[in-house]
BADRENGU-76467 format. One record per residue (C-alpha): residue number from 1; x, y, z. Coordinates in steps of 0.5 Angstrom, whole numbers, plus 500, padded with zeros to 3 digits. Example, Ala and Ser with C-alpha at 12.3 -4.5 7.8 and 13.67 -1.06 7.14 Angstrom:
# BADRENGU-76467
<node><num>1</num><xx>525</xx><yy>491</yy><zz>516</zz></node>
<node><num>2</num><xx>527</xx><yy>498</yy><zz>514</zz></node>
This chain:
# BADRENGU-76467
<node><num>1</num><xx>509</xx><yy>476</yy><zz>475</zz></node>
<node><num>2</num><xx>515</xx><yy>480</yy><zz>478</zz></node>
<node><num>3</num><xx>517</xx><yy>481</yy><zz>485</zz></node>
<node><num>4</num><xx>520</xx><yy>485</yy><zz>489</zz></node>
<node><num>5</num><xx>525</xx><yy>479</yy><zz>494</zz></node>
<node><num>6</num><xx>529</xx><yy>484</yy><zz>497</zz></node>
<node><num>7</num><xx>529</xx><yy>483</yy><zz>505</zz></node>
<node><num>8</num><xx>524</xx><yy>488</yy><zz>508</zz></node>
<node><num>9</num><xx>529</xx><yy>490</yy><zz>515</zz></node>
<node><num>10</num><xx>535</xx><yy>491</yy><zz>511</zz></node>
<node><num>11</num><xx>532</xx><yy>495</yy><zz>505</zz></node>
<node><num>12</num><xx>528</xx><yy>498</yy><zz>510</zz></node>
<node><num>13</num><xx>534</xx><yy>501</yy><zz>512</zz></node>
<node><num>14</num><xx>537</xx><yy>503</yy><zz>506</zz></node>
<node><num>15</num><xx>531</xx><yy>507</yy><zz>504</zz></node>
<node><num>16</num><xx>530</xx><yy>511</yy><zz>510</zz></node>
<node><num>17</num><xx>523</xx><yy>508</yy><zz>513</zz></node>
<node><num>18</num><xx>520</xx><yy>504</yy><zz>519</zz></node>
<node><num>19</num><xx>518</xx><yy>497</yy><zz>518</zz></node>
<node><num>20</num><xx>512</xx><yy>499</yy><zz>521</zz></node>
<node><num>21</num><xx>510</xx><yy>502</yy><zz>515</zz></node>
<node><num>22</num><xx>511</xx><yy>495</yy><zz>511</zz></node>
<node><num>23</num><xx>506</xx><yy>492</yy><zz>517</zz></node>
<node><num>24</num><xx>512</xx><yy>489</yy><zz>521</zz></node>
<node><num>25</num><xx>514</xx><yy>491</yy><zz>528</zz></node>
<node><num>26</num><xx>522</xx><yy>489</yy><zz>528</zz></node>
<node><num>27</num><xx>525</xx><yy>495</yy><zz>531</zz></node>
<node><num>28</num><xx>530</xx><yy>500</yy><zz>527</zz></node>
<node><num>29</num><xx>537</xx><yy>499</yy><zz>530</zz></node>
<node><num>30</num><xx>540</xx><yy>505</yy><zz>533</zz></node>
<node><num>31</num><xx>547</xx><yy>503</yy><zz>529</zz></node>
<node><num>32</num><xx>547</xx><yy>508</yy><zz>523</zz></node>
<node><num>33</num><xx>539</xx><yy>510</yy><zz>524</zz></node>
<node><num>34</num><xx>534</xx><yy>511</yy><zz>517</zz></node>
<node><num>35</num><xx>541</xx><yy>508</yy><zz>514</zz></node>
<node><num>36</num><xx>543</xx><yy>514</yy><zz>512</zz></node>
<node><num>37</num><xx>549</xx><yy>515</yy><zz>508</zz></node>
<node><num>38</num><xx>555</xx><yy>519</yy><zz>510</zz></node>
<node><num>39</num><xx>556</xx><yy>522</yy><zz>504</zz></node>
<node><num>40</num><xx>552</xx><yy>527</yy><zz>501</zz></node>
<node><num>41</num><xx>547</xx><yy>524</yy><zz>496</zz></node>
<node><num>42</num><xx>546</xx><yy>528</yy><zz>490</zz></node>
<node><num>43</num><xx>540</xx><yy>531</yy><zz>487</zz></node>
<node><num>44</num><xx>539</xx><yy>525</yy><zz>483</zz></node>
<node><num>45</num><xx>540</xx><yy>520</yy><zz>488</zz></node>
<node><num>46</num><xx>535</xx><yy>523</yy><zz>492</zz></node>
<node><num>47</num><xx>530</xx><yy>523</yy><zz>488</zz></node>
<node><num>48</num><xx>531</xx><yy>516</yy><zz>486</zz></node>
<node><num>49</num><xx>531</xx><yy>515</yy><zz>493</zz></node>
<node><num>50</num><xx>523</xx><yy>517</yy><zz>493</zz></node>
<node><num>51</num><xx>521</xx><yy>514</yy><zz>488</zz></node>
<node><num>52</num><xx>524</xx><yy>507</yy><zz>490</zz></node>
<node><num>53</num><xx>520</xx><yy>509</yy><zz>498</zz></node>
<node><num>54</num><xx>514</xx><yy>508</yy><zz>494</zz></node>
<node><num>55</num><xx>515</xx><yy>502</yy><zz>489</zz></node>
<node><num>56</num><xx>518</xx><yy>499</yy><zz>495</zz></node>
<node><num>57</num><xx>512</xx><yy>500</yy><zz>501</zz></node>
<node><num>58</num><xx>507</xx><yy>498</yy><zz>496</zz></node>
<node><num>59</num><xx>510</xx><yy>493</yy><zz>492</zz></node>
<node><num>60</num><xx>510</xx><yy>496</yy><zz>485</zz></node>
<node><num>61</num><xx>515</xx><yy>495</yy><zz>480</zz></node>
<node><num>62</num><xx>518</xx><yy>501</yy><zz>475</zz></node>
<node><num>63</num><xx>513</xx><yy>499</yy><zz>468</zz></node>
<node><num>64</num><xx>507</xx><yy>499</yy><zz>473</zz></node>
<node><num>65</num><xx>510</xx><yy>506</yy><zz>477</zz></node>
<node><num>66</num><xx>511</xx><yy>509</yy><zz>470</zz></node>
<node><num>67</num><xx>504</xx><yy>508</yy><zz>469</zz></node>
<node><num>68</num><xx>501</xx><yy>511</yy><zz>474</zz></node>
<node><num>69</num><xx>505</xx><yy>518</yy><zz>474</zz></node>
<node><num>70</num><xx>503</xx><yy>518</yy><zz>467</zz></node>
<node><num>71</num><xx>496</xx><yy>517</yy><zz>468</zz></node>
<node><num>72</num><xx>496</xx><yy>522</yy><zz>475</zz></node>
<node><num>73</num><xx>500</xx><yy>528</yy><zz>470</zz></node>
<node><num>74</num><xx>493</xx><yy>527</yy><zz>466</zz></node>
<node><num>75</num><xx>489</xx><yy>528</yy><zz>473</zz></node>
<node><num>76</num><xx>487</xx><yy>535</yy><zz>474</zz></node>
<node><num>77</num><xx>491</xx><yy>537</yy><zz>481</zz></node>
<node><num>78</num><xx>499</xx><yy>535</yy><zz>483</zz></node>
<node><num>79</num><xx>502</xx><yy>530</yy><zz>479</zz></node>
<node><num>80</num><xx>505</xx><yy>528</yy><zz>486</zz></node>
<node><num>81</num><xx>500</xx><yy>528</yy><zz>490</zz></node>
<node><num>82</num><xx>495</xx><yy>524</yy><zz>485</zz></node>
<node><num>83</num><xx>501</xx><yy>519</yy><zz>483</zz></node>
<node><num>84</num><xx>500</xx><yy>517</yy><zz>492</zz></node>
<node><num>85</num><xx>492</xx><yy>517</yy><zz>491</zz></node>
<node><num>86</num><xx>492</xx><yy>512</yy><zz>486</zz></node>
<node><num>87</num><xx>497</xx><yy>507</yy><zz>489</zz></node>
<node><num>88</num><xx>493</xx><yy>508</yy><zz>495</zz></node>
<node><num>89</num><xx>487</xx><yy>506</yy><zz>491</zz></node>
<node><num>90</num><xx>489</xx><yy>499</yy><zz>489</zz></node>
<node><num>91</num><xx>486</xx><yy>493</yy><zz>493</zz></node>
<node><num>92</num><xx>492</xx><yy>490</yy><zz>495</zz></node>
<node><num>93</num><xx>493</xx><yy>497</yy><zz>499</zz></node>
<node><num>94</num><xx>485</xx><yy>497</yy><zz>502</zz></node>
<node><num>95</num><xx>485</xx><yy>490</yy><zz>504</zz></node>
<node><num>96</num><xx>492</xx><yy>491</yy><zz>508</zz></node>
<node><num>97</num><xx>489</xx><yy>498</yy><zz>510</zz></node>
<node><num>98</num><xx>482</xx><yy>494</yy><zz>512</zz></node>
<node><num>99</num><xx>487</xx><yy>490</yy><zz>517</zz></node>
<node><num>100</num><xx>485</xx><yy>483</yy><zz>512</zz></node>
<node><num>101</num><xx>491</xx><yy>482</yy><zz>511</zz></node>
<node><num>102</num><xx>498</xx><yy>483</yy><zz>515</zz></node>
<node><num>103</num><xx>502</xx><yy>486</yy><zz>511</zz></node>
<node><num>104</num><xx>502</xx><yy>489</yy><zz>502</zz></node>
<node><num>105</num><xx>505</xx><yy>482</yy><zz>500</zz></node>
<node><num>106</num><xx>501</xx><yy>478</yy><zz>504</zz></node>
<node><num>107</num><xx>495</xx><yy>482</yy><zz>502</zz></node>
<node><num>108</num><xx>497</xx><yy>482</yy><zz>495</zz></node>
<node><num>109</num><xx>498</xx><yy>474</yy><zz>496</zz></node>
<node><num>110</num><xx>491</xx><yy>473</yy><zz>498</zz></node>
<node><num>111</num><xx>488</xx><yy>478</yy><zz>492</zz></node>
<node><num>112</num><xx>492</xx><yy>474</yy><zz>487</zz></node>
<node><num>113</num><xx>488</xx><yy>468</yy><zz>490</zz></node>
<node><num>114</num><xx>481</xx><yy>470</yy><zz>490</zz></node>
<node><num>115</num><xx>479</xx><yy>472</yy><zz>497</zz></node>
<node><num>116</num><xx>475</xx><yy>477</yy><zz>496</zz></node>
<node><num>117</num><xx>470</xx><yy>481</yy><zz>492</zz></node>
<node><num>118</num><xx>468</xx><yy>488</yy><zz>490</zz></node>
<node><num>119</num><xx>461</xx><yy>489</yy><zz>489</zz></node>
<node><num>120</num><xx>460</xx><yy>483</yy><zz>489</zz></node>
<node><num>121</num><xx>464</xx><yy>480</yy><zz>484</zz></node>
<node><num>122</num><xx>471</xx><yy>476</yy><zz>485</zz></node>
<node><num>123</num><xx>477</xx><yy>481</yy><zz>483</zz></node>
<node><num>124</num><xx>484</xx><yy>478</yy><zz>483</zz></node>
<node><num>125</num><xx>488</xx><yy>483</yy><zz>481</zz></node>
<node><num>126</num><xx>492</xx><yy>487</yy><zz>487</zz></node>
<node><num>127</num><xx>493</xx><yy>493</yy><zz>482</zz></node>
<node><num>128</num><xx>485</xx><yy>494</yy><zz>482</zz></node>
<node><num>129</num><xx>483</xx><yy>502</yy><zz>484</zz></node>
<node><num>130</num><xx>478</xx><yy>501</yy><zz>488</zz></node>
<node><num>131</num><xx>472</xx><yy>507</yy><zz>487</zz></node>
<node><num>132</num><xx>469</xx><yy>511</yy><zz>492</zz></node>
<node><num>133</num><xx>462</xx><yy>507</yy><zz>494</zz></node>
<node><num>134</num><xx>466</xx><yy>500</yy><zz>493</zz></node>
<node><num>135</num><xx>465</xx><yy>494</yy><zz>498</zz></node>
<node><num>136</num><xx>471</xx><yy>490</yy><zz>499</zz></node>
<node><num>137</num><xx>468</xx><yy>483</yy><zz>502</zz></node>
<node><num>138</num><xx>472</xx><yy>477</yy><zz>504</zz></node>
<node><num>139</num><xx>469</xx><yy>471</yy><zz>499</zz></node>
<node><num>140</num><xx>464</xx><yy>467</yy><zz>501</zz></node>
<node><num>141</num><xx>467</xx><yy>461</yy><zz>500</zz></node>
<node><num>142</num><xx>474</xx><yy>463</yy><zz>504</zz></node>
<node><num>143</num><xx>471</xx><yy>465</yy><zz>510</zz></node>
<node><num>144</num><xx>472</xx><yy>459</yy><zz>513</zz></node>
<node><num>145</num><xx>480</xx><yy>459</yy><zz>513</zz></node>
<node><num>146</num><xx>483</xx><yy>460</yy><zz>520</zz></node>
<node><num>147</num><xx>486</xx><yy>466</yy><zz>516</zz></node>
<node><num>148</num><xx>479</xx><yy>470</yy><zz>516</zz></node>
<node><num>149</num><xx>476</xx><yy>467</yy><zz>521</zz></node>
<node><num>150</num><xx>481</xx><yy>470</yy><zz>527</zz></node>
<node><num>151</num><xx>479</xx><yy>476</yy><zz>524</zz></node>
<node><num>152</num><xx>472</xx><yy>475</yy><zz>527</zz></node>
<node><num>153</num><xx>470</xx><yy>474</yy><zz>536</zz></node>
<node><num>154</num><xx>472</xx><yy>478</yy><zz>542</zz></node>
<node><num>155</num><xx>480</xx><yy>476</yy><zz>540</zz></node>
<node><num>156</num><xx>479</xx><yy>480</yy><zz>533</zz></node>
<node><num>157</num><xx>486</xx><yy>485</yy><zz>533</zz></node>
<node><num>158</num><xx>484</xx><yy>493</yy><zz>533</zz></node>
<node><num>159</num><xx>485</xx><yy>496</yy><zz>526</zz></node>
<node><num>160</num><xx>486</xx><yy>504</yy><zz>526</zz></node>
<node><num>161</num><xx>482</xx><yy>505</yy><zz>519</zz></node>
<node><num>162</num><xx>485</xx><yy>512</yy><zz>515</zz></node>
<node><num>163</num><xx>478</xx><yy>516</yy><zz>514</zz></node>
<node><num>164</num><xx>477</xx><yy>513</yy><zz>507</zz></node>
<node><num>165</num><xx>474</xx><yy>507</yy><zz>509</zz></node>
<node><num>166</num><xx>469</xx><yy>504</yy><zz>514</zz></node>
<node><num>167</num><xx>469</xx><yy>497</yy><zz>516</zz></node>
<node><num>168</num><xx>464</xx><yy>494</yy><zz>522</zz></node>
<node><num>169</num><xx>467</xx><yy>491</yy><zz>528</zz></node>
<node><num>170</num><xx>468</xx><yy>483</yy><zz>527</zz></node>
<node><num>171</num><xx>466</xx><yy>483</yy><zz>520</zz></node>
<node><num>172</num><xx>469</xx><yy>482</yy><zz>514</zz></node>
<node><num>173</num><xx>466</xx><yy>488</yy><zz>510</zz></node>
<node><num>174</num><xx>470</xx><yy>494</yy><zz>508</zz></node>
<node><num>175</num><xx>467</xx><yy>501</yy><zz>504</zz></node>
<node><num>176</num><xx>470</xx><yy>506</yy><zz>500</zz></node>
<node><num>177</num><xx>466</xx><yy>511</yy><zz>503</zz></node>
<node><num>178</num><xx>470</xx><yy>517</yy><zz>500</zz></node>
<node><num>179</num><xx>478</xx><yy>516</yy><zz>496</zz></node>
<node><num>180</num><xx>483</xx><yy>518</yy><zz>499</zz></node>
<node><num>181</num><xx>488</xx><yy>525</yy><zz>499</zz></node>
<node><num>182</num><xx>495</xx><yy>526</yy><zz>500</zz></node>
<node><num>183</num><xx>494</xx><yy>526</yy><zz>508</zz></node>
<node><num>184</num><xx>492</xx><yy>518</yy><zz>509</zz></node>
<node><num>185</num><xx>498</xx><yy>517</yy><zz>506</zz></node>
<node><num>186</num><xx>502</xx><yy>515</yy><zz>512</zz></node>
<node><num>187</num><xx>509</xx><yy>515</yy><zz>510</zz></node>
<node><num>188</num><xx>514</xx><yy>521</yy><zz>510</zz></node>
<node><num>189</num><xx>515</xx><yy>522</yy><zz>502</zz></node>
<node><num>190</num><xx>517</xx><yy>528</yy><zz>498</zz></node>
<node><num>191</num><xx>513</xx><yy>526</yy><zz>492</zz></node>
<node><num>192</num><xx>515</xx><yy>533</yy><zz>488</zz></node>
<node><num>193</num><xx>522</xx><yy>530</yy><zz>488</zz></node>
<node><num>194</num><xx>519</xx><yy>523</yy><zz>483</zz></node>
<node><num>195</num><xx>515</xx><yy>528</yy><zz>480</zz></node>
<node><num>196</num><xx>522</xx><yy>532</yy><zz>478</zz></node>
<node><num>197</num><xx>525</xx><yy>525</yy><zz>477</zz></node>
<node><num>198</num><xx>521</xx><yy>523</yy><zz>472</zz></node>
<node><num>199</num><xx>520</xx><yy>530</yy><zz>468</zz></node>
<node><num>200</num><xx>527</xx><yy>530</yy><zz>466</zz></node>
């Protein structure tokens, strides 16, 4: 399976975007801040620079993120703001976004090994659209592991959960309790210019 290895800081700056969004705390320099480029960029290059903020936040390569602008033109509603919803639909997202997880490459890790279930049943694939009512619960069998259990007891870290999901303090149980829209998606991207890119 392809992955991105780029350093999280540097390409960060170069797209634009706080670290926090990746889950990492480093602060942005003050030196050249958002890592804009002094020369005006061209439409396209601007464009470009969209669509790599999403593949990058969340992990996706280009055959995939083709894939899923292909599927959200055949939604009904904005391509653009389908295309987000769907990305933040993957299980590695919601089990980052229910705080199992440090950050998406982690999360996309743990999934790949088998630590959690949906409804029940063991999914391993980080690219899983999640469904409105689905349970997403560590796997039994893991929840013995230092990783999981510091996520339990008085010393747990508080999690802010977007509205969609729902997850009962020191358990290690989250619901899907509706599917997200274009307001959960905390990241400051124009998705008409991915939009206007890919219909070229």
């Amino acid at each position: 399976m392809a992955k991105n290895m780029q350093p999280i800081a540097k390409r960060c700056r170069a797209l634009g975007i706080s670290p926090a969004t990746m889950g990492y705390a480093k602060k942005e320099s003050n030196r050249n801040p958002g890592g804009q480029m002094r020369r005006k960029k061209s439409e396209y290059a601007t464009q470009l620079s969209e669509k790599q903020k999403v593949k990058f936040v969340y992990g996706i390569m280009e055959k995939q993120f083709r894939m899923y602008y292909e599927k959200a033109t055949r939604m009904t509603g904005k391509t653009g703001e389908n295309l987000l919803i769907l990305v933040e639909r993957r299980l590695d997202n919601v089990v980052y976004r229910l705080g199992f997880a440090m950050t998406r490459r982690e999360a996309r890790q743990l999934v790949n090994h088998g630590h959690f279930t949906v409804n029940g049943k063991r999914v391993n694939i980080p690219s899983y659209l999640v469904k409105e009512g689905d349970v997403i619960e560590v796997a039994e069998k893991s929840r013995a592991s230092v990783k999981f259990k510091r996520l339990t007891g008085e010393d747990a870290p508080t999690v802010l959960l977007p509205q969609w999901l729902e997850r009962e303090k020191n358990s290690l149980k989250g619901t899907v309790t509706k599917l997200p829209v274009r307001a959960d998606v905390d990241m400051p991207i124009e998705e008409h210019l991915i939009v206007e890119l890919y219909s070229k």
